[in-house]
C-alpha positions as CSV (number, residue, x, y, z in Angstrom):
1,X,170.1,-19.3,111.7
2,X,169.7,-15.6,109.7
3,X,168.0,-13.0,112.0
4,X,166.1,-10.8,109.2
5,X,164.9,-6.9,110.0
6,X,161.9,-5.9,107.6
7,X,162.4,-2.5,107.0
8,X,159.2,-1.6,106.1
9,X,158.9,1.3,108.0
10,X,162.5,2.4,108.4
11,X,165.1,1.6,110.7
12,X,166.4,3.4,113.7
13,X,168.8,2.5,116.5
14,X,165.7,2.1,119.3
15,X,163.5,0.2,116.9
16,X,166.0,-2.2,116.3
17,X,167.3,-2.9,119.8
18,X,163.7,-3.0,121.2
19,X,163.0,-5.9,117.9
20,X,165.6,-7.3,119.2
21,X,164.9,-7.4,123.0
22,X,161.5,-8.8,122.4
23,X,162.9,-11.5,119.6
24,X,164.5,-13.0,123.0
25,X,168.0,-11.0,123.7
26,X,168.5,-10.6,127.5
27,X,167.6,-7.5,129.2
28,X,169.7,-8.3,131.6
29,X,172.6,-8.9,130.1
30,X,172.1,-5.7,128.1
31,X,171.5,-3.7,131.6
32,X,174.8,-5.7,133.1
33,X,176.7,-4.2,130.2
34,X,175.0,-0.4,130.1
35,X,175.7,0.3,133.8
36,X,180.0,-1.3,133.0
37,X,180.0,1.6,130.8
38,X,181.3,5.2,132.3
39,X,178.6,6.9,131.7
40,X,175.7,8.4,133.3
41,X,173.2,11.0,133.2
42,X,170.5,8.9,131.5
43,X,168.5,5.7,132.4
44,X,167.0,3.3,130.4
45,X,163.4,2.1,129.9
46,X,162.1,-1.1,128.5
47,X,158.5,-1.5,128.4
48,X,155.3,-2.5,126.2
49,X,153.3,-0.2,124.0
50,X,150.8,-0.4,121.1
51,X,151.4,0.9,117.5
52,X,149.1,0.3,114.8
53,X,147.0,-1.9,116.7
54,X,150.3,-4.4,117.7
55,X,151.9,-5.5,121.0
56,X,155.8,-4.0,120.6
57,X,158.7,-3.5,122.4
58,X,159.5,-0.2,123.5
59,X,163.3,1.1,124.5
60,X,164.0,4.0,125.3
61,X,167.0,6.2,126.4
62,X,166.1,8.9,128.9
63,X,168.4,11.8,129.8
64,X,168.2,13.5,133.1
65,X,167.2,16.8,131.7
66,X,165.0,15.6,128.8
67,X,163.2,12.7,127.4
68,X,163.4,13.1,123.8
69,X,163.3,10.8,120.5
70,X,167.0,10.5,121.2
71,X,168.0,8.7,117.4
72,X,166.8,11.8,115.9
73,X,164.5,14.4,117.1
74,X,162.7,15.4,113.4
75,X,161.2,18.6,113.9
76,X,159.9,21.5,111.8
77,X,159.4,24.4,114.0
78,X,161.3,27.3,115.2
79,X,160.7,26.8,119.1
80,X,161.6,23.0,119.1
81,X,164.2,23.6,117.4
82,X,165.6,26.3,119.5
83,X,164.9,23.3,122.6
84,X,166.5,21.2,120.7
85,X,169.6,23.1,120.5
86,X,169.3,24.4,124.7
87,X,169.5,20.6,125.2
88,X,172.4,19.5,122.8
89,X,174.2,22.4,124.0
90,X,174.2,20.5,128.0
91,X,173.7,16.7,126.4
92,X,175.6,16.1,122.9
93,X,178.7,17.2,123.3
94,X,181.2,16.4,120.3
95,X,182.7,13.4,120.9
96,X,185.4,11.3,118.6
97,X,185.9,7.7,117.6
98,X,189.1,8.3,119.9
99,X,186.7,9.3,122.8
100,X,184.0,6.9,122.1
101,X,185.9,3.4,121.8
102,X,188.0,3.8,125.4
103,X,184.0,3.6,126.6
104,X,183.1,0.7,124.7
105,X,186.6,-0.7,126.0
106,X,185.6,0.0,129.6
107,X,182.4,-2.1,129.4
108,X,181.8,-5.6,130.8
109,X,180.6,-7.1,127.5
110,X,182.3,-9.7,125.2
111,X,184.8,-9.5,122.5
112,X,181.9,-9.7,119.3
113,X,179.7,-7.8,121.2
114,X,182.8,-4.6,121.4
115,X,183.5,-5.2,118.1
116,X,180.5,-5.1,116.8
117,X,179.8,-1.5,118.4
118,X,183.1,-0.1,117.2
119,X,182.5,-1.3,113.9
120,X,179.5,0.4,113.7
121,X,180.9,3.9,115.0
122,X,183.4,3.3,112.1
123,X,181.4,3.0,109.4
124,X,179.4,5.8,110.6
125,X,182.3,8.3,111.0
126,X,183.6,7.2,107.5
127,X,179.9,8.1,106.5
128,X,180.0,11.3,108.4
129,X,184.2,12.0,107.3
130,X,183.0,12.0,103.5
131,X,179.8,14.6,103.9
132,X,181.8,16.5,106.2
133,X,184.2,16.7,103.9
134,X,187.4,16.1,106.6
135,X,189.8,13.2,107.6
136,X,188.4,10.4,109.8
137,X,190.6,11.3,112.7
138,X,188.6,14.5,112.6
139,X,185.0,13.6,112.5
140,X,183.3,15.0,116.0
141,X,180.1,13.1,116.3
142,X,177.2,15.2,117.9
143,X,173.9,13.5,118.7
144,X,176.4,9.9,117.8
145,X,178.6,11.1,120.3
146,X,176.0,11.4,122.7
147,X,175.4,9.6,126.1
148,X,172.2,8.5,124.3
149,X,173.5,7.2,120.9
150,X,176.5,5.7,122.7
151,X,174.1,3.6,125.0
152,X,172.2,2.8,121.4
153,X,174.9,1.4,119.5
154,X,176.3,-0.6,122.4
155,X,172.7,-2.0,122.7
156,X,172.8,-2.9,119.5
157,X,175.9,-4.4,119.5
158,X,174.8,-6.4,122.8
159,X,171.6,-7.6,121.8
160,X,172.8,-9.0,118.3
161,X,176.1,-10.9,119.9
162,X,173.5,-12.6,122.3
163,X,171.0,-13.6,119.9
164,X,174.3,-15.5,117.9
165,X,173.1,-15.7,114.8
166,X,174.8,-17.2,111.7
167,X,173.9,-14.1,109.6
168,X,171.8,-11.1,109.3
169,X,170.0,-9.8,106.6
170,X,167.6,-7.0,105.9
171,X,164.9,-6.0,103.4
172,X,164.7,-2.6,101.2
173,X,165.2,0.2,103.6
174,X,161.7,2.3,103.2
175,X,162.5,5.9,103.7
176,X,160.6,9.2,103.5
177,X,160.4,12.3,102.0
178,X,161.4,15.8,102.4
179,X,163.2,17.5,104.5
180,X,163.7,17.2,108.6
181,X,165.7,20.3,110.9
182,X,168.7,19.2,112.4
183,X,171.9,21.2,114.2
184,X,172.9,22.2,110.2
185,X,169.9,23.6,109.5
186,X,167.0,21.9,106.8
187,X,168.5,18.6,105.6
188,X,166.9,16.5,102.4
189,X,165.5,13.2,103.3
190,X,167.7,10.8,103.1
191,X,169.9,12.6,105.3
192,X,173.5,13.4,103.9
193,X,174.9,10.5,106.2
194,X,172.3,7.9,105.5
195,X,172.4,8.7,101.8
196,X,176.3,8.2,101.9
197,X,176.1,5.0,104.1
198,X,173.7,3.8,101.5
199,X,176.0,4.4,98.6
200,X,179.4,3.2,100.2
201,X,177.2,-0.4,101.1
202,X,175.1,-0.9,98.2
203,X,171.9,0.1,100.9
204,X,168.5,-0.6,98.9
205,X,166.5,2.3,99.8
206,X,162.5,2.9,98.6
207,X,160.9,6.0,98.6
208,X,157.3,5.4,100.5
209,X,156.1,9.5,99.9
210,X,155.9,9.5,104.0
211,X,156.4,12.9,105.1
212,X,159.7,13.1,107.2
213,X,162.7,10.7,107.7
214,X,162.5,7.0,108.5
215,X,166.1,5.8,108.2
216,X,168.7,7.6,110.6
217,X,172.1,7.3,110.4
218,X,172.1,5.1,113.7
219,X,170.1,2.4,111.5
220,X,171.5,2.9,108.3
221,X,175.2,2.5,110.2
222,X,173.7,-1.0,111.6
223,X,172.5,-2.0,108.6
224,X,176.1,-1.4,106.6
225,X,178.4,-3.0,109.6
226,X,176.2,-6.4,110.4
227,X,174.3,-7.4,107.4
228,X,176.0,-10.5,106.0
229,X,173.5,-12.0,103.1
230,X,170.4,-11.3,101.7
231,X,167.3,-13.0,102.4
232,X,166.7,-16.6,102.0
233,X,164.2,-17.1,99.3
234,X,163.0,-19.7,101.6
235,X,162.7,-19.8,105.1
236,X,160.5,-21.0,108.4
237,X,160.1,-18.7,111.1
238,X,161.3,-19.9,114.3
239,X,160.8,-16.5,116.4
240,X,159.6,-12.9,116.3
241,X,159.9,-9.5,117.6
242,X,158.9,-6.1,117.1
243,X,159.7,-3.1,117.7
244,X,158.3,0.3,118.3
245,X,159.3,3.7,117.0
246,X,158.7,7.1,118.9
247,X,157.1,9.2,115.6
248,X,154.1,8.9,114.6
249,X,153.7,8.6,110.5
250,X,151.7,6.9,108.2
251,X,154.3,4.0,108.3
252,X,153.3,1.4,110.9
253,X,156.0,2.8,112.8
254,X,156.9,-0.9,113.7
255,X,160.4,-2.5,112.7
256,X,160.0,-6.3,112.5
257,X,162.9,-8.6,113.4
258,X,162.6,-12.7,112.4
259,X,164.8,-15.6,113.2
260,X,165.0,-17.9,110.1
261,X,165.6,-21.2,109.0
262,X,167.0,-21.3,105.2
263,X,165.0,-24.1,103.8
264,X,167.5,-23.9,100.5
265,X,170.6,-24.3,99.5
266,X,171.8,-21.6,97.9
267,X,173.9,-18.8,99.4
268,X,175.2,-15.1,98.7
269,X,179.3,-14.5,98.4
270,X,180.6,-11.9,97.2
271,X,183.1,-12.5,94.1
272,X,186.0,-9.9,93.7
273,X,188.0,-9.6,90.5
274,X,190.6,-7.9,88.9
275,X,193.3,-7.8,85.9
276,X,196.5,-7.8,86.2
277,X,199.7,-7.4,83.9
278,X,202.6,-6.4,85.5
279,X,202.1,-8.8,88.9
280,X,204.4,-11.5,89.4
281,X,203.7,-15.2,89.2
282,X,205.5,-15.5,93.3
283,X,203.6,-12.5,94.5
284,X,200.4,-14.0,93.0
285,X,200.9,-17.5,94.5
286,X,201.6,-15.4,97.9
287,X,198.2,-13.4,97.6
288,X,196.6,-16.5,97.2
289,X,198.0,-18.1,100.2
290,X,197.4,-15.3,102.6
291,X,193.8,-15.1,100.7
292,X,193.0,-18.5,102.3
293,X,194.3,-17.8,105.4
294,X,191.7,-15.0,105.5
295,X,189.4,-17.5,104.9
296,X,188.9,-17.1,101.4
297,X,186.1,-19.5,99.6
298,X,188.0,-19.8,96.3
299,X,190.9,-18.0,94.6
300,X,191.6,-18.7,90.8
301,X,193.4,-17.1,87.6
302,X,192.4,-17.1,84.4
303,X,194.2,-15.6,81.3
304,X,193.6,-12.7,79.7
305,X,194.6,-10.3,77.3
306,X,194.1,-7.0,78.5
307,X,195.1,-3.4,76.0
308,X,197.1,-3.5,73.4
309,X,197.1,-7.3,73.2
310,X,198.9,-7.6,76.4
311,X,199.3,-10.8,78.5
312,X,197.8,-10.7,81.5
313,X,195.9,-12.7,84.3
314,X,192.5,-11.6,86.0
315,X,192.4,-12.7,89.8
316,X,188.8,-13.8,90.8
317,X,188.0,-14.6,94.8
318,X,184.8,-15.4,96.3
319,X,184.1,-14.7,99.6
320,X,181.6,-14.4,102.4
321,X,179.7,-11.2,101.9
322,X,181.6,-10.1,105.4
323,X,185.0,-10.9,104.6
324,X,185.1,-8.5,100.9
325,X,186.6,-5.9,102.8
326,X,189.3,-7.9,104.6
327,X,189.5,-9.7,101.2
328,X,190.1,-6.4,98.9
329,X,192.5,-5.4,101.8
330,X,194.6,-8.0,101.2
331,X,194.8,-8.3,97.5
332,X,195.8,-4.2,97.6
333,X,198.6,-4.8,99.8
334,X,199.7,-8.3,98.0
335,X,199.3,-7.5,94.1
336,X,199.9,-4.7,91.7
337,X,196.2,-3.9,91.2
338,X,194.6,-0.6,91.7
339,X,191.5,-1.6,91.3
340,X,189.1,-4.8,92.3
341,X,185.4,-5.3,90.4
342,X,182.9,-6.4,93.4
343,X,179.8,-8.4,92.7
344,X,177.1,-10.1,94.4
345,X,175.9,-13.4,93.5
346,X,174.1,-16.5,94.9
347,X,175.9,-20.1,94.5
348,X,173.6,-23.3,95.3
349,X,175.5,-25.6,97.4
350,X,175.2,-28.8,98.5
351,X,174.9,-29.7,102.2
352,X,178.5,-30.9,103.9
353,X,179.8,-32.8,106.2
354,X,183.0,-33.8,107.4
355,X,183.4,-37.2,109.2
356,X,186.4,-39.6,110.1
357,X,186.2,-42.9,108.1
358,X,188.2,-46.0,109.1
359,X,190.4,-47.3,106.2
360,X,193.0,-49.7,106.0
361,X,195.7,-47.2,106.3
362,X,193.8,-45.9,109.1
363,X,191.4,-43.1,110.0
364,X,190.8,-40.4,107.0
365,X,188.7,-37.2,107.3
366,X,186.3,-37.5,104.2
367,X,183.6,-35.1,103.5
368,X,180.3,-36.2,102.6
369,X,178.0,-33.8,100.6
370,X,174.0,-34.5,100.0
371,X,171.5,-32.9,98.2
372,X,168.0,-33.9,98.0
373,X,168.8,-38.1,96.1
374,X,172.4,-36.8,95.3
375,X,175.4,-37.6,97.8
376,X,179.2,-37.3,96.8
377,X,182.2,-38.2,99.3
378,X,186.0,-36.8,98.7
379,X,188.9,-37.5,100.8
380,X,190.5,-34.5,102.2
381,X,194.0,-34.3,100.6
382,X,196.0,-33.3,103.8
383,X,194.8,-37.3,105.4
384,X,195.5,-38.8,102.1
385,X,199.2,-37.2,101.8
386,X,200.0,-37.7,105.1
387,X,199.3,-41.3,104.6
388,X,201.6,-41.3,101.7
389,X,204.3,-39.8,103.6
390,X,204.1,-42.4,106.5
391,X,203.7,-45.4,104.5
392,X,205.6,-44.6,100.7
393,X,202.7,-44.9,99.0
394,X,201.5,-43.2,95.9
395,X,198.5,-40.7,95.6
396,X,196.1,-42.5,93.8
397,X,197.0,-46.2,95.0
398,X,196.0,-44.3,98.5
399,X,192.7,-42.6,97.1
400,X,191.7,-45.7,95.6
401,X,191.7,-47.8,98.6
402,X,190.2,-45.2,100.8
403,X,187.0,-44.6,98.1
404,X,186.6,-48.4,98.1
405,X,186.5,-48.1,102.2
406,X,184.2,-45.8,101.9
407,X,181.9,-47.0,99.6
């Protein structure tokens, strides 16, 4: 199952938890997990509302002294912007990723759903560390570090780890234009985070001329730490929700969330390559063991010639879209390379299944693949050498009697 955001009018942190909520993620369970967390000084409200003629789902993060447009409050004059400031001077403190994540450790929700929220603090203070221009250790969120963006991103990471999806995938990110007032003054839309989030993970973003910003950081961090494919070319709709944006803006103001059925085959890895000259033949057969232990798709050499005519092999692995980071990790630490070449790319795939098979030498795992009139079968090599071992037999006198069982 892929749970799919359309973007179409931008993405925020409320929009996304309230598409959530009304795509069938427990409110409960979210409010179970928001009181765990030591924090107060705000309440939550989860109600109904119409925008641009639609039933949506409204959430909303209200702080004792203020109710605001807490994922961003946009504004262009002098007097709101002076409030503004009055109420981040008592509200939004500056808060750390060593702050934030003992209070995401203190809540009463599950291991993906804490992991999920600390992963999207991280890419957001790496975001936040490069515009900032100083070390991650010394990035001080302010409206992140919130009590009101902290309650966002743990709702965020709550809602998705209930729904448990396979993957998640998002359209092109529509954003405005402009510029919008924040605590640094007049910023250019996309804002210098979202605009760095977008390079750092390949973020599709479309101009729409709207007046003002539609992407925040809080969005544009959820969209870099959970999206794991693209969209399925094609699909049937199981479920829907939508939800509602505080601004009002030419957009619909409406962010649409859709659990879908893939009705093909075909799939998005990501493929990571690099060349290597000076790497030795152990310490590549070691990188591809720990590779697969990763849980690496496929890791192959080829042989190249690199400058100056020089001998050389180029390392290719392909991976889900999710694991490229782990991936790239571990062929840094386990190679020579200084570099790795990441693509995209769709594979089609045939539909697999492993099942036990009975065989004269006893049970075999084989695994069955189909598509459309097509079907293959293979043995699994660890059944078929562990039959060779116990009975001191040969390879293929062993694969030949279990194909015949099997057929």
């Amino acid at each position: 199952m892929i749970l799919h955001f359309e973007c179409y009018s931008g993405i925020s942190g409320d929009m996304a938890v309230a598409a959530m909520l009304d795509l069938g993620a427990d409110e409960t369970v979210l409010r179970g997990v928001l009181d765990s967390l030591p924090l107060d000084g705000y309440r939550v409200e989860i109600t109904r509302k119409r925008k641009s003629g639609l039933d949506v789902c409204d959430f909303n993060v209200i702080l004792d002294e203020d109710n605001h447009d807490h994922d961003g409050d946009y504004l262009y004059g002098h007097d709101h912007h002076e409030q503004h400031a009055h109420h981040n001077h008592h509200n939004h403190h500056g808060r750390g990723i060593g702050d934030i994540f003992p209070i995401i450790d203190a809540g009463d929700m599950t291991e993906g759903a804490r992991e999920i929220s600390k992963r999207i603090f991280a890419v957001l203070a790496e975001a936040e560390a490069s515009v900032h221009g100083v070390p991650l250790e010394k990035v001080h969120f302010h409206e992140v570090g919130a009590v009101d963006s902290i309650v966002d991103i743990v709702a965020l990471a709550v809602c998705l780890d209930h729904l448990n999806v396979d993957r998640v995938s998002f359209s092109e990110l529509y954003e405005g234009t402009g510029t919008v007032r924040c605590q640094h003054g007049l910023m250019p839309v996309p804002v210098p985070a979202v605009a760095a989030l977008a390079s750092f993970y390949g973020i599709r973003l479309r101009n729409t001329g709207v007046q003002g910003e539609l992407v925040t950081p809080t969005g544009a961090a959820f969209v870099a730490a959970v999206r794991s494919c693209e969209p399925p070319s094609g699909y049937r709709i199981e479920r829907i929700g939508m939800g509602g944006g505080k601004r009002e803006t030419e957009a619909s103001g409406i962010l649409r969330a859709m659990l879908l059925t893939p009705d093909d085959v075909s799939d998005e890895v990501c493929l990571l390559e690099c060349n290597m000259d000076d790497c030795t033949g152990e310490a590549l057969g070691r990188a591809m063991e720990v590779l697969f232990e990763k849980g690496a798709k496929d890791v192959f050499y080829t042989p190249v010639f690199m400058k100056k005519n020089r001998p050389a092999y180029m390392m290719s692995v392909v991976c889900s879209v999710s694991d490229a980071d782990v991936m790239e990790d571990v062929v840094f630490s386990e190679t020579t390379t200084i570099g790795i070449r990441r693509t995209l790319i769709r594979r089609s795939v045939m539909d697999r299944e492993v099942r036990t098979v009975e065989t004269p030498y006893g049970p075999v795992d084989i695994k069955f693949c189909t598509r459309g009139g097509i079907s293959k079968a293979y043995p699994e090599y660890e059944s078929l050498v562990r039959i060779c071992r116990e009975n001191g037999l040969g390879y293929r006198e062993v694969y030949d009697a279990v194909m015949g069982s099997v057929r």
